[in-house]
N, C-alpha and C positions, 0 to 999 in steps of 0.2 A: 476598500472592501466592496464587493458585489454582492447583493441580496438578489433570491431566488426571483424570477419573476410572480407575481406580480411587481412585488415589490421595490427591485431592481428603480423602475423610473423616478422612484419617491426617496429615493437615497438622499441623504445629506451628508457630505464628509469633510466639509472646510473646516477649518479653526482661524478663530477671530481672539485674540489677547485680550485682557480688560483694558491694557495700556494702550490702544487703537484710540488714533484720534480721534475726536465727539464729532469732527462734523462725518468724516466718513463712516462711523458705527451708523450714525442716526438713516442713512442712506440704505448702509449695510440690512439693518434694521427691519426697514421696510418693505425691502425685496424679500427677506423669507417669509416675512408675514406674509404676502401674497402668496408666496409658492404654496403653504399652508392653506390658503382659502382654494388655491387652483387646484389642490391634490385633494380635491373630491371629498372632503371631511375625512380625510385619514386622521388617525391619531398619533402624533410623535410619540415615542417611548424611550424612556430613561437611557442617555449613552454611556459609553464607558468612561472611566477617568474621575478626577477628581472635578466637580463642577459643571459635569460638559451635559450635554442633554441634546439629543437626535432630533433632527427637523427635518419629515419627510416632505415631497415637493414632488412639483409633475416633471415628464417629461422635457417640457418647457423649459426650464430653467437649470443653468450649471449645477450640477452635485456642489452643493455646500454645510460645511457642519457648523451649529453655533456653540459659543461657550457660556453659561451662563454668568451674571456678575455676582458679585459678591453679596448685595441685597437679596438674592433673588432665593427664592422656597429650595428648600433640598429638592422636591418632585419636580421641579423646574421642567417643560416640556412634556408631562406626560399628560395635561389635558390643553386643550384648543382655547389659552389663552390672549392669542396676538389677534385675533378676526376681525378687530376694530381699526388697527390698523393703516394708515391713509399709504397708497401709492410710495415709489420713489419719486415721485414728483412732485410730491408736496412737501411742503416747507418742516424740516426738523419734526419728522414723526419722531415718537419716542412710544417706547414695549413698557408696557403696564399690566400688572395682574389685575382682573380683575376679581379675583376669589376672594368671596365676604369672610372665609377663616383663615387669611393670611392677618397676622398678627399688625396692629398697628396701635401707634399712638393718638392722643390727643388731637394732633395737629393734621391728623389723618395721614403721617408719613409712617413707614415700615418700619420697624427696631431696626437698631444702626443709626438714625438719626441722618438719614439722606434719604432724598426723594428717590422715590424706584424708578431706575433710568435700567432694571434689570438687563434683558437680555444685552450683551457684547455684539457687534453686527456685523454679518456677514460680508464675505470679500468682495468685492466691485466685477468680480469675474462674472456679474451676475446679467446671464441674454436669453429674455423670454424670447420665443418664438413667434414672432410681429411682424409680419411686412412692414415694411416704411415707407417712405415718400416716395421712393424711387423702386420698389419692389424688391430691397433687397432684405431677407428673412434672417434674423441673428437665428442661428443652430441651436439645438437640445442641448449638447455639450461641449467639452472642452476636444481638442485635434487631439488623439492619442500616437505617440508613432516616435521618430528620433527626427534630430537635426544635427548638421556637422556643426554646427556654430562651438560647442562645446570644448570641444576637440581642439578646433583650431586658434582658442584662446590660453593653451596651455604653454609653459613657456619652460626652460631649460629640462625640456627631457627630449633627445630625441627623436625624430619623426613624428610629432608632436607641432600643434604651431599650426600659421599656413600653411606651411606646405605639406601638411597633412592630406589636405584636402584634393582629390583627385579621382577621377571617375573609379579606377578599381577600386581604392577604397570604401567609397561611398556603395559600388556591386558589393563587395563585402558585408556590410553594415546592413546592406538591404539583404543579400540570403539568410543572414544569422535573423535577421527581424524576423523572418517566413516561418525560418525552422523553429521558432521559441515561439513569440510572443503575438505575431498576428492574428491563431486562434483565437487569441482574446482580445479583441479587437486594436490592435496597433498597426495602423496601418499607412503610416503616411509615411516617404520618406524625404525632410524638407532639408536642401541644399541652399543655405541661407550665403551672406556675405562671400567674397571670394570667387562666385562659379564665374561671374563673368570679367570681362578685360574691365580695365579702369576707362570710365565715362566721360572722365574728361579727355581722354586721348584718343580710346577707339570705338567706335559704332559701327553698326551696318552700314548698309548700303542705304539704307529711308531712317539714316540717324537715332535708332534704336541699341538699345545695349545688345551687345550682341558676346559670346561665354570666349570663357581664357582657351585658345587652344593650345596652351601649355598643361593644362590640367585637365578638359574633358577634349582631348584630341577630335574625338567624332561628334562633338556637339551634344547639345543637351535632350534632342529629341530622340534620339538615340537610348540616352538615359533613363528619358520617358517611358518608350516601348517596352526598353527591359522590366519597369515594375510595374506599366499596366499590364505586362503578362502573368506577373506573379501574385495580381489581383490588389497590386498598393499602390498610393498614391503621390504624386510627386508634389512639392511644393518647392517653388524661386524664389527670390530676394530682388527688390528693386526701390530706387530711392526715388524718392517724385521731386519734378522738372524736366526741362529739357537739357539731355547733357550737352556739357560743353563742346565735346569735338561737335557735336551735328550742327550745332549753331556756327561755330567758325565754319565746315565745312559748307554749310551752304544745302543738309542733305535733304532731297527731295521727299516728300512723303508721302507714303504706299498710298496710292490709287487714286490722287490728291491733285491732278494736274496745276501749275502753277504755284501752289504748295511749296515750301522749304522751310527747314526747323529755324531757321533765321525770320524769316518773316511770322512763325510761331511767338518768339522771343518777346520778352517785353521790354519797352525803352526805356528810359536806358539801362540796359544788361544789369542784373543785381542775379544773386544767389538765389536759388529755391530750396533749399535744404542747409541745415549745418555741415555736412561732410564739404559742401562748396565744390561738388562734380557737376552741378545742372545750373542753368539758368531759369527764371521765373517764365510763364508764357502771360500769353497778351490774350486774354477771354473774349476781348472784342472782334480779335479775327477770326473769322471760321479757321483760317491753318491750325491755331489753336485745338480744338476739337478735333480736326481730320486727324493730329498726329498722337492726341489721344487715343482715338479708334485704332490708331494701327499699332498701338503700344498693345491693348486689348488683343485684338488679331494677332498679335506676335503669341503673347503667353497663353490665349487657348489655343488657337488655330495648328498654330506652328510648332509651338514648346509642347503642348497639349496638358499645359500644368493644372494643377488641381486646387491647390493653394497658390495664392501670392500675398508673400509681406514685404509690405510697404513698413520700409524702417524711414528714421529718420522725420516724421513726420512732427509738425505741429499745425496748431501751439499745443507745445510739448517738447518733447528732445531736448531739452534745455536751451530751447531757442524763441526767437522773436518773431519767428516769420507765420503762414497762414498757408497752408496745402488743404484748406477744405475745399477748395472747387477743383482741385487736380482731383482728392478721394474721390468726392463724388461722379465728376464727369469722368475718371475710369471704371468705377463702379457700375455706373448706368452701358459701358462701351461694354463691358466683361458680358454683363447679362445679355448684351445685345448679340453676343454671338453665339449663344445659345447651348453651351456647353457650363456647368456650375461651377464656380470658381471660386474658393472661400477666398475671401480679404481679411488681412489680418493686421492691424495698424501697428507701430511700434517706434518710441519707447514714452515712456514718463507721459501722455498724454494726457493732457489737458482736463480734469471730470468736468469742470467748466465750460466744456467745448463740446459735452455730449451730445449736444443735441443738433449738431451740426456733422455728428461723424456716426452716431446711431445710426440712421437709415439705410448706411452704405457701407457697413464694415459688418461681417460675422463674431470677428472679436477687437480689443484693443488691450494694448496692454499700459499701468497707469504706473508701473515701478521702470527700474532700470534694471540694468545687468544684474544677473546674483552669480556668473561667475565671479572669480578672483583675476583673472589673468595673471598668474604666477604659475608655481609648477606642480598645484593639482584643479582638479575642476571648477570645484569651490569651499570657500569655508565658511564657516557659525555664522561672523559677526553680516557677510550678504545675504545669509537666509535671516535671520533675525531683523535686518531692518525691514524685512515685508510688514514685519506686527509690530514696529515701533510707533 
């Protein structure tokens, strides 16, 4: 739901379960109580539902709605209880009323016989609006728009599947977005897994991923053009390392003299991602860096993409490995080219790792899949494990 401006920036509409983990609530927590202290002395007012209670917030911060706990006052949210509140970064905040005629006992706890750990805590989708180490700024809110990934995970119904995915399709997908839902602001259209040839076999010409031309015949710039004319925006799919063909191959790297994705590579050869299409690089070589920068140059310059998600990534992905200095040093190359380029991390990432992928990512994401990969998009029990 969208409220009228003003008010519109101070929306909250997440829902947080009371069965939500205690250390993630207490996080959750925290963050709206800020949004509350950012949103200028608003006052939240009473939401709909059984429980629930509205937490307006600035700009700044993802739309999120909170639910209240079980201990907590029926008026839950209608006055500026949270404002004490410490940071997400401080150690196990916890929401407290402080209202002298909320009911208590002897022991100074709440009826019910449990300490008020009231409010339930907001979703981890939470990115004020910060420069960071590296100047890179998390966004007001979340990317609204479509992605093929959805589609292409459906399985026993025809045209359905990979092989779903293919430039007219995806023209498709992008006129119907125009005619319906881009007035209101939907606007991206992100061509995730699939657009390009498999990384371990084929690259460019400077050992970059380079797209299936079984599926977008004319290349993906192409692709581009077509929705920056229709005022939308495009978003790629790319996994971090060096892929494996450019490293066997030997491929030289754009503007790089000397340079080759092989002397990029680290010794001895190990995996940089769980898919196990790239090799790790070696940070102590400049090649390193160079062929970074021209991974950068590839998706703005060339692709002219608007989004890129970096899937695959840890610690995270249900993997052992460490891609924070690949995030960052394309992070720092993206902005260096001077066109905006949201970063998007993905999957299962690390909250532990935040503070090494904050600075240089606009979002992450901390769950996994909630398709099904069967033969509809998804079902109950993958949305439900978001609030378990």
């Amino acid at each position: 739901r969208v409220l009228p401006s003003p008010q519109r920036s101070c929306q909250a509409l997440c829902r947080v379960p009371l069965h939500h983990p205690r250390r993630l609530r207490r996080a959750l927590a925290a963050g709206c109580a800020r949004a509350r202290r950012r949103c200028g002395g608003m006052r939240s007012s009473s939401g709909r539902g059984k429980g629930g209670c509205r937490c307006f917030q600035p700009v700044a911060v993802v739309p999120v709605r909170v639910l209240c706990g079980r201990h907590a006052r029926p008026d839950c949210g209608r006055r500026r209880d949270l404002a004490r509140v410490r940071s997400p970064s401080d150690r196990a905040p916890l929401l407290r009323s402080t209202r002298p005629d909320v009911p208590r006992n002897r022991a100074g706890r709440s009826h019910g016989g449990a300490r008020r750990r009231d409010l339930s805590r907001l979703l981890l989708l939470l990115t004020a609006h910060t420069p960071g180490a590296a100047g890179k700024a998390v966004d007001t809110g979340a990317v609204r728009g479509w992605s093929s990934w959805s589609l292409c995970t459906v399985k026993g119904r025809p045209g359905y599947g990979p092989e779903w995915l293919t430039a007219s399709n995806v023209d498709a997908q992008s006129a119907a977005l125009a005619r319906t839902l881009q007035p209101h602001g939907f606007d991206h259209v992100d061509v995730d897994s699939l657009w390009a040839a498999d990384a371990a076999h084929h690259v460019d010409l400077h050992g970059r991923w380079t797209h299936n031309a079984t599926r977008f015949p004319e290349g993906m710039r192409r692709l581009a053009d077509t929705l920056h004319s229709r005022g939308q925006k495009l978003g790629l799919y790319l996994n971090p390392g060096l892929p494996k063909a450019a490293v066997r191959a030997a491929s030289p790297v754009l503007d790089s003299p000397g340079c080759t994705a092989a002397a990029a590579a680290a010794r001895p050869l190990r995996p940089a991602n769980r898919f196990g299409n790239a090799f790790a690089l070696n940070w102590s070589s400049p090649c390193a860096a160079a062929y970074v920068r021209s991974v950068a140059h590839q998706f703005s310059a060339e692709l002219r993409a608007d989004l890129l998600k970096l899937d695959a990534v840890s610690p995270g992905s249900e993997w052992h490995g460490d891609n924070a200095r690949f995030v960052a040093a394309l992070s720092r190359a993206l902005e260096a080219t001077g066109r905006t380029v949201w970063v998007s991390l993905s999957w299962s990432i690390d909250p532990a790792s935040a503070a090494a992928f904050v600075p240089f990512a606009n979002s992450w994401r901390t769950s996994d899949d909630v398709e099904c990969y069967c033969d509809v998009l998804a079902r109950w029990p993958a949305v439900r494990r978001r609030f378990a």
